[in-house]
mmJSON file of the N, C-alpha and C atoms, coordinates in Angstrom:
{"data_MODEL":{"atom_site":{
"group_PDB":["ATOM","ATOM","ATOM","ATOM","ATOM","ATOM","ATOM","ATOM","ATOM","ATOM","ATOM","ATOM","ATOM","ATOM","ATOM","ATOM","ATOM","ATOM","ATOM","ATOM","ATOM","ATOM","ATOM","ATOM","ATOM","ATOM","ATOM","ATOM","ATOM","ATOM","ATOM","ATOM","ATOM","ATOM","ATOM","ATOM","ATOM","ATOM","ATOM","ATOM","ATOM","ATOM","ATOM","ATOM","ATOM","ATOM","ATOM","ATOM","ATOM","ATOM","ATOM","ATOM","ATOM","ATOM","ATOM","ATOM","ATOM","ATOM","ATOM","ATOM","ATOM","ATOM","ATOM","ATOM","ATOM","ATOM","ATOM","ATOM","ATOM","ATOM","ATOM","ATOM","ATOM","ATOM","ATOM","ATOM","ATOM","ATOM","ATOM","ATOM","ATOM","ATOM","ATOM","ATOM","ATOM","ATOM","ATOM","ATOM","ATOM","ATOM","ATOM","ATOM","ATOM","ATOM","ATOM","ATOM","ATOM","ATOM","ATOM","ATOM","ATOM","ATOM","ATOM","ATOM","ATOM","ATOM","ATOM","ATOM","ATOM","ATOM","ATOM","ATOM","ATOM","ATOM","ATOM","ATOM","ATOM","ATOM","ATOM","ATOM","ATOM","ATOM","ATOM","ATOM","ATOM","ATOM","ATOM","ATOM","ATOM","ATOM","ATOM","ATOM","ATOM","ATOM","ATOM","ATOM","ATOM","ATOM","ATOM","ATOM","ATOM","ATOM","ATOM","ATOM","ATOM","ATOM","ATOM","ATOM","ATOM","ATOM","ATOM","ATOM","ATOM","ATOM","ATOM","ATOM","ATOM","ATOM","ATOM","ATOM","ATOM","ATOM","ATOM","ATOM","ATOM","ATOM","ATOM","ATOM","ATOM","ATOM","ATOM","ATOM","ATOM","ATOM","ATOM","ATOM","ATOM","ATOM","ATOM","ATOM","ATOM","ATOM","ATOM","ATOM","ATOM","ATOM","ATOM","ATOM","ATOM","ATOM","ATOM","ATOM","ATOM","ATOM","ATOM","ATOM","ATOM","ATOM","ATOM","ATOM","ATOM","ATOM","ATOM","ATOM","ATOM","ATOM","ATOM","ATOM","ATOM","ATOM","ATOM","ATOM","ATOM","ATOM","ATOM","ATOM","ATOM","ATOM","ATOM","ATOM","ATOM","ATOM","ATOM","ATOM","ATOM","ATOM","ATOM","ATOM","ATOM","ATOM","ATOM","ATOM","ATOM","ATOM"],
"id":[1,2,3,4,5,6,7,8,9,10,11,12,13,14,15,16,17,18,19,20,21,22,23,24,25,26,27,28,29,30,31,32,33,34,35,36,37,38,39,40,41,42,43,44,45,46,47,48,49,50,51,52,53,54,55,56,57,58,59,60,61,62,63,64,65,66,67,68,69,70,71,72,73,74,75,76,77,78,79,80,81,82,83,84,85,86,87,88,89,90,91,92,93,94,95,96,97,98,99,100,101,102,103,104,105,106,107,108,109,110,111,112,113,114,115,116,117,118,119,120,121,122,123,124,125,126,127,128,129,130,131,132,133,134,135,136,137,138,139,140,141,142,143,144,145,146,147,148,149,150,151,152,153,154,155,156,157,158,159,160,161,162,163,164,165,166,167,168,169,170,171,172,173,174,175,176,177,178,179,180,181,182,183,184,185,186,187,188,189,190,191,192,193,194,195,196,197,198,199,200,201,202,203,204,205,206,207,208,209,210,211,212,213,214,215,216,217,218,219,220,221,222,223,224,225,226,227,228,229,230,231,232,233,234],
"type_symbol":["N","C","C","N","C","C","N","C","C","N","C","C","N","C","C","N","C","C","N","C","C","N","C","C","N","C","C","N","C","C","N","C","C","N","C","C","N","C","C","N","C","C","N","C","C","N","C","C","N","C","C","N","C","C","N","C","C","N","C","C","N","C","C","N","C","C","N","C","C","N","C","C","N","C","C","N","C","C","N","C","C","N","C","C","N","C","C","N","C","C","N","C","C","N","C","C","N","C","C","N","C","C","N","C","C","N","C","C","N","C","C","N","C","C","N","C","C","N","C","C","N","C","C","N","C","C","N","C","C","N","C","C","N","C","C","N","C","C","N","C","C","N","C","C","N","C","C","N","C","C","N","C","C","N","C","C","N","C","C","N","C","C","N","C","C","N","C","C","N","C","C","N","C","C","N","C","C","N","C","C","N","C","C","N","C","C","N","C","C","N","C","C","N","C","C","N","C","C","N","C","C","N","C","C","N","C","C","N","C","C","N","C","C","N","C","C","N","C","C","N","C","C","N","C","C","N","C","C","N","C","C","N","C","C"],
"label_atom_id":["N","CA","C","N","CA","C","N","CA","C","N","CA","C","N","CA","C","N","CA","C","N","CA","C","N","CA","C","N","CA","C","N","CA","C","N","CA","C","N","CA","C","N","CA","C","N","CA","C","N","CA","C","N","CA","C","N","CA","C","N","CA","C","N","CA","C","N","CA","C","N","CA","C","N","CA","C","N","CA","C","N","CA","C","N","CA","C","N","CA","C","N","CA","C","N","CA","C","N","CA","C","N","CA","C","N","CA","C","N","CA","C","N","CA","C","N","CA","C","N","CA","C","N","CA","C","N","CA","C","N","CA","C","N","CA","C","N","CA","C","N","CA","C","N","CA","C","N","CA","C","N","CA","C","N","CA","C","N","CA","C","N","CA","C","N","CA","C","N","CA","C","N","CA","C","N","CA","C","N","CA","C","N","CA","C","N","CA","C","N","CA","C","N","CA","C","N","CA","C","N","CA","C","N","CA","C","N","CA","C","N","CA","C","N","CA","C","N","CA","C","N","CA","C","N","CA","C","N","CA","C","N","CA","C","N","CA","C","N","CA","C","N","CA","C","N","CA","C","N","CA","C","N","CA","C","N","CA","C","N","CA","C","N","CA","C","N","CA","C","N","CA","C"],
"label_alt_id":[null,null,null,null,null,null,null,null,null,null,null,null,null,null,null,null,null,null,null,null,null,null,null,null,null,null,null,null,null,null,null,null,null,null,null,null,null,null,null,null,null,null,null,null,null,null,null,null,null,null,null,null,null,null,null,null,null,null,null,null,null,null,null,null,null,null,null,null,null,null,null,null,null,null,null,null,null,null,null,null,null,null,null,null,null,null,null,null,null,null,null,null,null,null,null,null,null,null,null,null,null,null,null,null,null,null,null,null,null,null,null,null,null,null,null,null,null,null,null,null,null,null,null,null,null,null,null,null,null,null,null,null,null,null,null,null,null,null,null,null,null,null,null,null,null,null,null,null,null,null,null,null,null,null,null,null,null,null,null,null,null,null,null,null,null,null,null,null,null,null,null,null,null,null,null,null,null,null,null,null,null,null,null,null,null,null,null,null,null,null,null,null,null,null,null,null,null,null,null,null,null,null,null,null,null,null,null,null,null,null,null,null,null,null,null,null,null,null,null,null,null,null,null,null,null,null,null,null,null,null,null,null,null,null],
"label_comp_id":["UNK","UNK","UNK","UNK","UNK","UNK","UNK","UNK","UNK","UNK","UNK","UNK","UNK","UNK","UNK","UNK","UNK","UNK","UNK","UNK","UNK","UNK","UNK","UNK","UNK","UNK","UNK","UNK","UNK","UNK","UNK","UNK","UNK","UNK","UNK","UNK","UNK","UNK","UNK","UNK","UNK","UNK","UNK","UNK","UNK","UNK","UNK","UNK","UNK","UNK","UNK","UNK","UNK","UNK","UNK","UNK","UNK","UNK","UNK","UNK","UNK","UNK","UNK","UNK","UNK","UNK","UNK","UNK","UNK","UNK","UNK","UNK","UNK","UNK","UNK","UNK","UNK","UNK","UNK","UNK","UNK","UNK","UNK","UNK","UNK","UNK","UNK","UNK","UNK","UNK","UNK","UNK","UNK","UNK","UNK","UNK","UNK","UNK","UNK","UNK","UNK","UNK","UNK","UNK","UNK","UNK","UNK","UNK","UNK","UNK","UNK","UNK","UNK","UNK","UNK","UNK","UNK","UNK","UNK","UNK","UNK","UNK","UNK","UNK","UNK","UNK","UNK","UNK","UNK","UNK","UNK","UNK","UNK","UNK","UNK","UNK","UNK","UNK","UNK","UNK","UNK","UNK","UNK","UNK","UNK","UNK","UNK","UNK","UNK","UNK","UNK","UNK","UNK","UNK","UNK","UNK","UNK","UNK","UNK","UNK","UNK","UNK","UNK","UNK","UNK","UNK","UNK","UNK","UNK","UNK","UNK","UNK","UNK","UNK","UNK","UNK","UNK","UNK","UNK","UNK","UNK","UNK","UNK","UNK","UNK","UNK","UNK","UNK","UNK","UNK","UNK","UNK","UNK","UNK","UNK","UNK","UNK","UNK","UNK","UNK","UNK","UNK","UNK","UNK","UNK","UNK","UNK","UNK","UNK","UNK","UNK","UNK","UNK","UNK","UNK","UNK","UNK","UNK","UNK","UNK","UNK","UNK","UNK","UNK","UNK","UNK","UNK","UNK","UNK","UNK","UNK","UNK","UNK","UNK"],
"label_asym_id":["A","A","A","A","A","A","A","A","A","A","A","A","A","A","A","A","A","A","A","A","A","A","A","A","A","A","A","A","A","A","A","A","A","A","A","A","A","A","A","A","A","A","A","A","A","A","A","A","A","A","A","A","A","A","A","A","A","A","A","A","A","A","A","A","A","A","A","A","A","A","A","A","A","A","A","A","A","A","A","A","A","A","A","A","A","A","A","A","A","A","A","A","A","A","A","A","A","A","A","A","A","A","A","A","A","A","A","A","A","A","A","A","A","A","A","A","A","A","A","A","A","A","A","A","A","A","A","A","A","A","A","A","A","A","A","A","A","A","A","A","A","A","A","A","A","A","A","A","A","A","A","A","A","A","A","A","A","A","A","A","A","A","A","A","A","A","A","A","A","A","A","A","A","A","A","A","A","A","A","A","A","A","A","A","A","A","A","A","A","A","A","A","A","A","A","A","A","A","A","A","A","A","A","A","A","A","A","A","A","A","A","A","A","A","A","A","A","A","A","A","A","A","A","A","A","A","A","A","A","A","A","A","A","A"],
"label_entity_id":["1","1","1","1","1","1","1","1","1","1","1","1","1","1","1","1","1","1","1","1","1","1","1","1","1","1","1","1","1","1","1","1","1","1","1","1","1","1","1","1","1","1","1","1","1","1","1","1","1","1","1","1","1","1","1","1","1","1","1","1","1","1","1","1","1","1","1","1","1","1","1","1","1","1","1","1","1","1","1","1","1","1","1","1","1","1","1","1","1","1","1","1","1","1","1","1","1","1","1","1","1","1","1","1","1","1","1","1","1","1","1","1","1","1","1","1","1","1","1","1","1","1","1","1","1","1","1","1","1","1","1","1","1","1","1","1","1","1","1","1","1","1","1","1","1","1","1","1","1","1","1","1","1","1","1","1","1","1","1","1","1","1","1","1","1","1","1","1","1","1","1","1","1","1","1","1","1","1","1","1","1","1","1","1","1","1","1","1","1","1","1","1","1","1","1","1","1","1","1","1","1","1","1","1","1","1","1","1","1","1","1","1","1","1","1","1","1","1","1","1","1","1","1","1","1","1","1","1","1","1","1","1","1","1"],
"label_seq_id":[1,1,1,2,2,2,3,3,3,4,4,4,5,5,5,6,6,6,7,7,7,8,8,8,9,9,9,10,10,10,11,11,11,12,12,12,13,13,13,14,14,14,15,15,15,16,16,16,17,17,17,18,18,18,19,19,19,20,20,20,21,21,21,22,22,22,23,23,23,24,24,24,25,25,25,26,26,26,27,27,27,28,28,28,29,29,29,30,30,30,31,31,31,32,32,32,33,33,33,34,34,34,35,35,35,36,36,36,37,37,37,38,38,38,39,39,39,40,40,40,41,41,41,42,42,42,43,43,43,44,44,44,45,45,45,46,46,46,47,47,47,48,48,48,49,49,49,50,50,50,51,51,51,52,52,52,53,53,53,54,54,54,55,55,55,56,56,56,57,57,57,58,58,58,59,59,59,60,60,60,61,61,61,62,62,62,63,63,63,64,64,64,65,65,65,66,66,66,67,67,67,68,68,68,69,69,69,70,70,70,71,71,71,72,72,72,73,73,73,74,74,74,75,75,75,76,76,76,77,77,77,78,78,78],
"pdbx_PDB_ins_code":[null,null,null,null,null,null,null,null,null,null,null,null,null,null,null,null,null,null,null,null,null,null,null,null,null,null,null,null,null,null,null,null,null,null,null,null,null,null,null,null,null,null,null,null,null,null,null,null,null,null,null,null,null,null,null,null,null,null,null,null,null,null,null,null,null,null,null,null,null,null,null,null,null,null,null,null,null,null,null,null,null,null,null,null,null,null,null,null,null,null,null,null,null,null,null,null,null,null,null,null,null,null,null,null,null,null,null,null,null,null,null,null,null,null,null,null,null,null,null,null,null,null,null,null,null,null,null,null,null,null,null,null,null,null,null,null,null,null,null,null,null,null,null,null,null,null,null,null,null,null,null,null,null,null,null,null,null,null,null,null,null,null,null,null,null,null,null,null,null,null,null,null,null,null,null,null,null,null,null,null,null,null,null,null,null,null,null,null,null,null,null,null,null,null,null,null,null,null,null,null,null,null,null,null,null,null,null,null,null,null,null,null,null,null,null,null,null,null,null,null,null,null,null,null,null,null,null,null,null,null,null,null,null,null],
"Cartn_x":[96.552,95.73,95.754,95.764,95.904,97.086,97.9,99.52,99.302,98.998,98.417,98.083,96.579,96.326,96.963,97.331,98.148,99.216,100.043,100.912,100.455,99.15,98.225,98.938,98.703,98.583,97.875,97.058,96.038,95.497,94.388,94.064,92.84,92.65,91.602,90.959,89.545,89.004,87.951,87.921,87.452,86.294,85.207,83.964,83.898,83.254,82.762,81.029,80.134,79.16,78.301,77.201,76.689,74.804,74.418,72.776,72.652,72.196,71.729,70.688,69.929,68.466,68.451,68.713,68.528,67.171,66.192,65.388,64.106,63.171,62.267,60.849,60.697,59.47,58.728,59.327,59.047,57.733,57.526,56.22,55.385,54.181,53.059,51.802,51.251,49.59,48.793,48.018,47.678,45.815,45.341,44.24,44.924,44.208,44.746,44.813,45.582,45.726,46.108,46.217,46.388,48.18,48.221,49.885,50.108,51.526,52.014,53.165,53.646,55.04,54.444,55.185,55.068,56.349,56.274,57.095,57.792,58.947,60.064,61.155,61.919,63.072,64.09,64.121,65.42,66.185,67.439,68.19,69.003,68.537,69.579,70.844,71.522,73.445,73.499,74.364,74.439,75.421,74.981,75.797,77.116,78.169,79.073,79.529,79.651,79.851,81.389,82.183,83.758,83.48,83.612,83.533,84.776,85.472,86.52,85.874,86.646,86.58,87.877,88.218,89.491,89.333,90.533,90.108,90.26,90.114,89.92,89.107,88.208,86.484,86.961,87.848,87.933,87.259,86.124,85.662,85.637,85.683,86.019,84.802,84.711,83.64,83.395,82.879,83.011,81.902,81.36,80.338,80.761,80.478,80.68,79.978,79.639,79.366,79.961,80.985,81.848,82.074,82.14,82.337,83.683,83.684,84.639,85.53,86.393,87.689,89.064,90.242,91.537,91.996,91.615,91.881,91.236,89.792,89.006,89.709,89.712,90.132,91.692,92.619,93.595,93.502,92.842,92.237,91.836,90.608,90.2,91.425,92.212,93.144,93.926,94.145,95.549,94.944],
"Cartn_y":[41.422,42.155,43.648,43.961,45.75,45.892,45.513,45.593,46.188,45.461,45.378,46.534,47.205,48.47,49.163,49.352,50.475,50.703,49.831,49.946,50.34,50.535,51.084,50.346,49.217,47.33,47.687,47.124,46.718,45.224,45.026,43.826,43.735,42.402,42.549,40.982,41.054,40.296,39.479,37.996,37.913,36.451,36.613,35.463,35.51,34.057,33.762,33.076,32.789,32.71,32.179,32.029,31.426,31.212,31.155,31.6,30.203,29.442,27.998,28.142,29.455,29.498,30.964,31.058,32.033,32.471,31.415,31.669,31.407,32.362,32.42,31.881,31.03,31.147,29.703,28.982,27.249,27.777,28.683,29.256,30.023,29.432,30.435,30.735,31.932,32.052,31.174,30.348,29.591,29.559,28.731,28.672,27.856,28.949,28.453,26.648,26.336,24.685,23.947,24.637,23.593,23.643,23.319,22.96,24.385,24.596,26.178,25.505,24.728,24.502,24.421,25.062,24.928,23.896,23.267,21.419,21.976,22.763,22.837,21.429,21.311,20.309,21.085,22.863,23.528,23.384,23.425,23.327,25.338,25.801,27.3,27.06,28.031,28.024,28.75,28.424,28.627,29.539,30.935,31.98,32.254,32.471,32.363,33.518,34.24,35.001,35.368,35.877,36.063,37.975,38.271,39.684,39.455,41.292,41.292,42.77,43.093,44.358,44.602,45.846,45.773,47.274,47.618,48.03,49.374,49.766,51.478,51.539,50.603,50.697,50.471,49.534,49.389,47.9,47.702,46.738,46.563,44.807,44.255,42.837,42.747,41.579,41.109,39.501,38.883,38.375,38.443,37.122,36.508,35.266,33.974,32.832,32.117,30.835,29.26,29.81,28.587,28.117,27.109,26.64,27.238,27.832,28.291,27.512,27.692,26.537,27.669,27.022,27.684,28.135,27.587,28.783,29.86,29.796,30.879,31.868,31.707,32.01,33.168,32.587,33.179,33.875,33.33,34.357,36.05,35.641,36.78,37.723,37.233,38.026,38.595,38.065,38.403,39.663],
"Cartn_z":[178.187,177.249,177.583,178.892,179.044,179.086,179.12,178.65,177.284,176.415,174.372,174.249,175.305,174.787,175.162,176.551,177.333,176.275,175.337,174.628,172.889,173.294,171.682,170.751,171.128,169.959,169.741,168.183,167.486,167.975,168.336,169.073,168.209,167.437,166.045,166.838,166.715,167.14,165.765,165.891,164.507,165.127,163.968,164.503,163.022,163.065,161.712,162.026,161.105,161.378,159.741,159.645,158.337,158.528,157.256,157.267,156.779,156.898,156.298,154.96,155.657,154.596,153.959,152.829,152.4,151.783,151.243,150.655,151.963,151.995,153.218,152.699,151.31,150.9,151.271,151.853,152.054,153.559,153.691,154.531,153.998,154.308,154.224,155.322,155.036,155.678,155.459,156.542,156.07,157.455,157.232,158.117,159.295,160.715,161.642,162.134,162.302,162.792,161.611,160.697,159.113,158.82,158.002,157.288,156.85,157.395,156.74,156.153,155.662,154.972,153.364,152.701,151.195,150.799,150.556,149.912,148.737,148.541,147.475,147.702,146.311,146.525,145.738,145.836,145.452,147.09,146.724,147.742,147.813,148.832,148.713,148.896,148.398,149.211,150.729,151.123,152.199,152.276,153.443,152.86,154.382,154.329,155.124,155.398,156.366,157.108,158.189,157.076,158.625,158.854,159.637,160.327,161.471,161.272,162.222,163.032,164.259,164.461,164.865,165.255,166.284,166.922,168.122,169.38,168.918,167.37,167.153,166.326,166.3,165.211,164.543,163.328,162.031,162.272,161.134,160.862,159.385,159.389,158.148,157.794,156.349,156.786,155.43,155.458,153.619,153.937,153.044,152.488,151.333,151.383,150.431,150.655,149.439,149.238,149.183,150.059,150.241,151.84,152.122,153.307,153.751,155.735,155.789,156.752,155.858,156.63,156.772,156.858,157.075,156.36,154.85,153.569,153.828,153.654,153.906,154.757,156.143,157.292,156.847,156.308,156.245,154.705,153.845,153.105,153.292,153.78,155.037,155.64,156.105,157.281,156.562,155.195,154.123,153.643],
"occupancy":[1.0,1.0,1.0,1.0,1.0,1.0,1.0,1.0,1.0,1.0,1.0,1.0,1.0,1.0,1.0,1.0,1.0,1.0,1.0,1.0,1.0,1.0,1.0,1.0,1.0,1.0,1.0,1.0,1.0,1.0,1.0,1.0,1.0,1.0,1.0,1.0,1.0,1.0,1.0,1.0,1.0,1.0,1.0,1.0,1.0,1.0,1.0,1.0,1.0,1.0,1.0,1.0,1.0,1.0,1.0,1.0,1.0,1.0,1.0,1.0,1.0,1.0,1.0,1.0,1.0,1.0,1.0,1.0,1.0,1.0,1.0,1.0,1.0,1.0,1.0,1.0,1.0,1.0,1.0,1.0,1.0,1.0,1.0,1.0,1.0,1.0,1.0,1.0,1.0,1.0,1.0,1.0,1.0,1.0,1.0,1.0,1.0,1.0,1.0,1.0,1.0,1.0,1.0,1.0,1.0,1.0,1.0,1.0,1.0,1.0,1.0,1.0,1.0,1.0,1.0,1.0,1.0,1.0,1.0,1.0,1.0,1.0,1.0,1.0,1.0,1.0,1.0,1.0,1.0,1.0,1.0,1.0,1.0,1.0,1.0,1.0,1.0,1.0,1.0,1.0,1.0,1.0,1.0,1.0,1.0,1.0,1.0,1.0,1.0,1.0,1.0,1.0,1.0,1.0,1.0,1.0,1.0,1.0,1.0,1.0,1.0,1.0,1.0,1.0,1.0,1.0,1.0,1.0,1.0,1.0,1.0,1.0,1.0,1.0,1.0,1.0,1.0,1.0,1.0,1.0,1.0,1.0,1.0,1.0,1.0,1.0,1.0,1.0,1.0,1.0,1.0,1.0,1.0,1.0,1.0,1.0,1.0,1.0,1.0,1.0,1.0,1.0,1.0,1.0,1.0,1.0,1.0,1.0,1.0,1.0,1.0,1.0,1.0,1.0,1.0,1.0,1.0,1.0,1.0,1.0,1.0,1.0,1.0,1.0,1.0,1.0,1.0,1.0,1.0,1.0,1.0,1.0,1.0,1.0],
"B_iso_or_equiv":[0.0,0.0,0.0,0.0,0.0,0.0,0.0,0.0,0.0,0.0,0.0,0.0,0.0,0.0,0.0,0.0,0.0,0.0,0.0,0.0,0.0,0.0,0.0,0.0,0.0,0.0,0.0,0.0,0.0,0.0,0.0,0.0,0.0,0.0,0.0,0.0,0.0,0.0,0.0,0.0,0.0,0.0,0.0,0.0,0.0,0.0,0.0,0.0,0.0,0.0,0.0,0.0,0.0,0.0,0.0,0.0,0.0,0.0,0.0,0.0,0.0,0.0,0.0,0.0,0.0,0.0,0.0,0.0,0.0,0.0,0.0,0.0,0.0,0.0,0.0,0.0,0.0,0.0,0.0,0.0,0.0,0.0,0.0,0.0,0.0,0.0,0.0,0.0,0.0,0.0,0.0,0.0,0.0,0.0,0.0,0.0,0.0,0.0,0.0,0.0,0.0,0.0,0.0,0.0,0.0,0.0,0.0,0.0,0.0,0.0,0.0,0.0,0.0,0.0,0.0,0.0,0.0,0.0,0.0,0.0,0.0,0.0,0.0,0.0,0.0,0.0,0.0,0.0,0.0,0.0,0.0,0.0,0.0,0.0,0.0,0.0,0.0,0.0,0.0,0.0,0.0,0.0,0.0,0.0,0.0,0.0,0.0,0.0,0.0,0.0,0.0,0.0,0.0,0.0,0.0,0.0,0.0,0.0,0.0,0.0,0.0,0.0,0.0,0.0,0.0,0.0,0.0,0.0,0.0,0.0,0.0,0.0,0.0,0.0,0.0,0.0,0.0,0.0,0.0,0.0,0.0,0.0,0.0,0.0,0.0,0.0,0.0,0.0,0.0,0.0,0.0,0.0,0.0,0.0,0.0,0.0,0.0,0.0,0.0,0.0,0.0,0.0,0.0,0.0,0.0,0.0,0.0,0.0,0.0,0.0,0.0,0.0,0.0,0.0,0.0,0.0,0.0,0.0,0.0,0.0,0.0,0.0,0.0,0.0,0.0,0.0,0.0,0.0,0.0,0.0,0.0,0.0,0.0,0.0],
"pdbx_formal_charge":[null,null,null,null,null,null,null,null,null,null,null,null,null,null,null,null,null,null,null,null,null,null,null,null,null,null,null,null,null,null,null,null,null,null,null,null,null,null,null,null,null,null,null,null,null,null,null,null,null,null,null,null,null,null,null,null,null,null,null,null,null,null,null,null,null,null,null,null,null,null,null,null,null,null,null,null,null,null,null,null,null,null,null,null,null,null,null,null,null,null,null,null,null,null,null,null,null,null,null,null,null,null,null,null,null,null,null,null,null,null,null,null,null,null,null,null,null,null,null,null,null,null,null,null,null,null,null,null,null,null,null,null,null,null,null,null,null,null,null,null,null,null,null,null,null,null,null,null,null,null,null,null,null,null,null,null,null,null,null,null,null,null,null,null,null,null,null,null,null,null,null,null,null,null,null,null,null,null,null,null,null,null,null,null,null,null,null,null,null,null,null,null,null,null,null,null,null,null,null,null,null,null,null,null,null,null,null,null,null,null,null,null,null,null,null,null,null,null,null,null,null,null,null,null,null,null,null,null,null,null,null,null,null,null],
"auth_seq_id":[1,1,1,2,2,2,3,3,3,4,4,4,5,5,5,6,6,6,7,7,7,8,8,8,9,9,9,10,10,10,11,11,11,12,12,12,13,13,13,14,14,14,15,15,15,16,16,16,17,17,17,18,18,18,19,19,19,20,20,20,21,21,21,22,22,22,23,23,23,24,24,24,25,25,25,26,26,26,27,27,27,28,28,28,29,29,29,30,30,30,31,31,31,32,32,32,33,33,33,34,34,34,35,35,35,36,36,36,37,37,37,38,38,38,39,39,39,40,40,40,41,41,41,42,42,42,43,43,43,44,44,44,45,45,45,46,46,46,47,47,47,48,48,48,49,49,49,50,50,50,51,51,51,52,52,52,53,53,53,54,54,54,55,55,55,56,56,56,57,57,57,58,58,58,59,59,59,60,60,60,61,61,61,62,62,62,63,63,63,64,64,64,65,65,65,66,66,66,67,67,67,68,68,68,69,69,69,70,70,70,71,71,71,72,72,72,73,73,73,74,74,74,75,75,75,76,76,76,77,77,77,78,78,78],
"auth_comp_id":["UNK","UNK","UNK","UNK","UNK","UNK","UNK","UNK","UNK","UNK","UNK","UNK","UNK","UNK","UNK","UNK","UNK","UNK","UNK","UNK","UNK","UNK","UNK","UNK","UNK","UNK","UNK","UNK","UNK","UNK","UNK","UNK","UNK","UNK","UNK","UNK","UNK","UNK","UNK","UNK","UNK","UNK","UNK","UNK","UNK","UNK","UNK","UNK","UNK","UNK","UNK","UNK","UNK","UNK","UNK","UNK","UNK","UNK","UNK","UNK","UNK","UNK","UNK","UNK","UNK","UNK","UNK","UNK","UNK","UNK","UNK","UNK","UNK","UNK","UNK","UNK","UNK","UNK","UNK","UNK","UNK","UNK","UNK","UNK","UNK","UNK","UNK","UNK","UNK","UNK","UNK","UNK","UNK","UNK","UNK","UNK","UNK","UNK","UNK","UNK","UNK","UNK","UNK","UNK","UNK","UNK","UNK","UNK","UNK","UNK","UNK","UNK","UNK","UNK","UNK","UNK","UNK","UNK","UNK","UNK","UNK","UNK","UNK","UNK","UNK","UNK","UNK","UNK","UNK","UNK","UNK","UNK","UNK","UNK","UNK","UNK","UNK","UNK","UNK","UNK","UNK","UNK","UNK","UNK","UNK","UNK","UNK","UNK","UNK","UNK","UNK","UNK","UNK","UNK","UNK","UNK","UNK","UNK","UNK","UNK","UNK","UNK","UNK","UNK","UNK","UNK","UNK","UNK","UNK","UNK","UNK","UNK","UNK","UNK","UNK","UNK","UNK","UNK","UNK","UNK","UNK","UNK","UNK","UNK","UNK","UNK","UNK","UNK","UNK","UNK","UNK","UNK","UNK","UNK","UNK","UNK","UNK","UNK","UNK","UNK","UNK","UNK","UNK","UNK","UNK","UNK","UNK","UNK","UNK","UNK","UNK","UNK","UNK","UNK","UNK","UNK","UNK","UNK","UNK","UNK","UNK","UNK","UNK","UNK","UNK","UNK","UNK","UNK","UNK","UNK","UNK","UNK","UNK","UNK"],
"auth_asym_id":["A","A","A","A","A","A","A","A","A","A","A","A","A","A","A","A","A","A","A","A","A","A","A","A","A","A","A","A","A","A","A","A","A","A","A","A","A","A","A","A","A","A","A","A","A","A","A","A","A","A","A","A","A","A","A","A","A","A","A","A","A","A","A","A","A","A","A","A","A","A","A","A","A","A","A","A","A","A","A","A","A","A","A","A","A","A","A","A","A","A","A","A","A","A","A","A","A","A","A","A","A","A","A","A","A","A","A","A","A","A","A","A","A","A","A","A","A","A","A","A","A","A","A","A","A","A","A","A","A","A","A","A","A","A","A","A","A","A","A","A","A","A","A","A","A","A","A","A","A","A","A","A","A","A","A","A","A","A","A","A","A","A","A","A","A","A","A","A","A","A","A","A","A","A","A","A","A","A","A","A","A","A","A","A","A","A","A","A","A","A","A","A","A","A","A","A","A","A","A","A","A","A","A","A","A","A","A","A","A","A","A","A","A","A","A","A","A","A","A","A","A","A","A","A","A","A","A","A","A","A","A","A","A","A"],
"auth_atom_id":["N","CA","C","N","CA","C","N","CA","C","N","CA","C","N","CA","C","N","CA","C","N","CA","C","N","CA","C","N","CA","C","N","CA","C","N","CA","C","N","CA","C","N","CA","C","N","CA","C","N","CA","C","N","CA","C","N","CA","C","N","CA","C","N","CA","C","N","CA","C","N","CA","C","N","CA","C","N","CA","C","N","CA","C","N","CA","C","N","CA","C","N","CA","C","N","CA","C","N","CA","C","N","CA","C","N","CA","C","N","CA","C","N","CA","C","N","CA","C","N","CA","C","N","CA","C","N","CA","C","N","CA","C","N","CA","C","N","CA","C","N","CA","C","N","CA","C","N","CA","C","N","CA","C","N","CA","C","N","CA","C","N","CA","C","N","CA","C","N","CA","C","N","CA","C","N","CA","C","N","CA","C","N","CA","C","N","CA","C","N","CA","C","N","CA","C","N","CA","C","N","CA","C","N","CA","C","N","CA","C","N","CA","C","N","CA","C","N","CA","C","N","CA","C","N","CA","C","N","CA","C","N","CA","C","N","CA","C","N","CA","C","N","CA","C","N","CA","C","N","CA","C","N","CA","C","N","CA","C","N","CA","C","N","CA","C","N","CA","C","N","CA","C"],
"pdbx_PDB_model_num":[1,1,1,1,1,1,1,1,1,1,1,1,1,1,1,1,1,1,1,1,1,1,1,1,1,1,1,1,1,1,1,1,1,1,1,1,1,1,1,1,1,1,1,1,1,1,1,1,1,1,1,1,1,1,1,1,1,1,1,1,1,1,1,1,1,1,1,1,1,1,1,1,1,1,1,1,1,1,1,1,1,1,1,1,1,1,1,1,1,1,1,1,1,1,1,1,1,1,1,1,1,1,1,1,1,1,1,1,1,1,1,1,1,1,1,1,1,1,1,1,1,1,1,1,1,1,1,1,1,1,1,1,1,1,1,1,1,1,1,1,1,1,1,1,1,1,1,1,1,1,1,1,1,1,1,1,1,1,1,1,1,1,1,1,1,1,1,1,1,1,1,1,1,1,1,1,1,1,1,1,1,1,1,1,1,1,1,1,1,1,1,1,1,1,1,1,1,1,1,1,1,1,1,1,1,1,1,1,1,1,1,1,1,1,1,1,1,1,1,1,1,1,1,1,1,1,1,1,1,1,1,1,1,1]
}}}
C-alpha cells in the first residue's frame, strides 16, 4: 500500500451502509412509566447508502431505495 502512494496511485476506498427507519414518528412524549410507541402498520423504505473516498479527498456517494447487491455495487463504481 505505501508502494501505491509513494507511486501517487489513486487508492479509493468504498463502504456501503443503510437506514432501516426513515420515518421517526412510531414515538412519542408520553407520561413517565407509560407506553411511548404509537402502533402504525405503514411499512417505510429503506434507504441505502454506498459512499467512496480516495487518498486526494474526492468523495462520491448515492442514495437509493433498492437493496444493495453487485449490480448496485458496480453500478456505483461505473
Amino acid at each position: 500500500m505505501i508502494n501505491l502512494l509513494i507511486d501517487k496511485k489513486r487508492i479509493i476506498n468504498i463502504d456501503e451502509t443503510w437506514l432501516n427507519e426513515t420515518s421517526f414518528i412510531r414515538k412519542t412524549w408520553g407520561a413517565k412509566g407509560g407506553e411511548g410507541n404509537v402502533i402504525l402498520n405503514s411499512i417505510s423504505p429503506r434507504l441505502s447508502m454506498i459512499t467512496a473516498i480516495d487518498n486526494y479527498g474526492n468523495i462520491w456517494f448515492s442514495l437509493s431505495h433498492a437493496n444493495t447487491d453487485s449490480n448496485m455495487i458496480v453500478l456505483f463504481i461505473h
